[in-house]
C-alpha angles and dihedrals in degrees: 000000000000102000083045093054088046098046083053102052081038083056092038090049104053090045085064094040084049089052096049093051099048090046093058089042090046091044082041098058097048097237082114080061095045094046092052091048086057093048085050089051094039087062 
């Protein structure tokens, strides 16, 4: 039960750490800017 506890929260883990690290590349490289330009037009 216990490996299988800590290979959860190691999966768990490097998702997040995945996701933190896409966000800043997605906000990095202006297409955050360009998508909310699109929403804004899209109104």
């Amino acid at each position: 039960m216990f490996p299988l506890l800590i290979l959860l929260a190691a999966l768990l883990l490097g998702w997040a750490l995945w996701f933190v690290i896409e966000l800043v590349r997605y906000i990095a490289s202006g297409e955050y800017e360009m998508d909310e330009r699109m929403r804004d037009f899209e109104r």
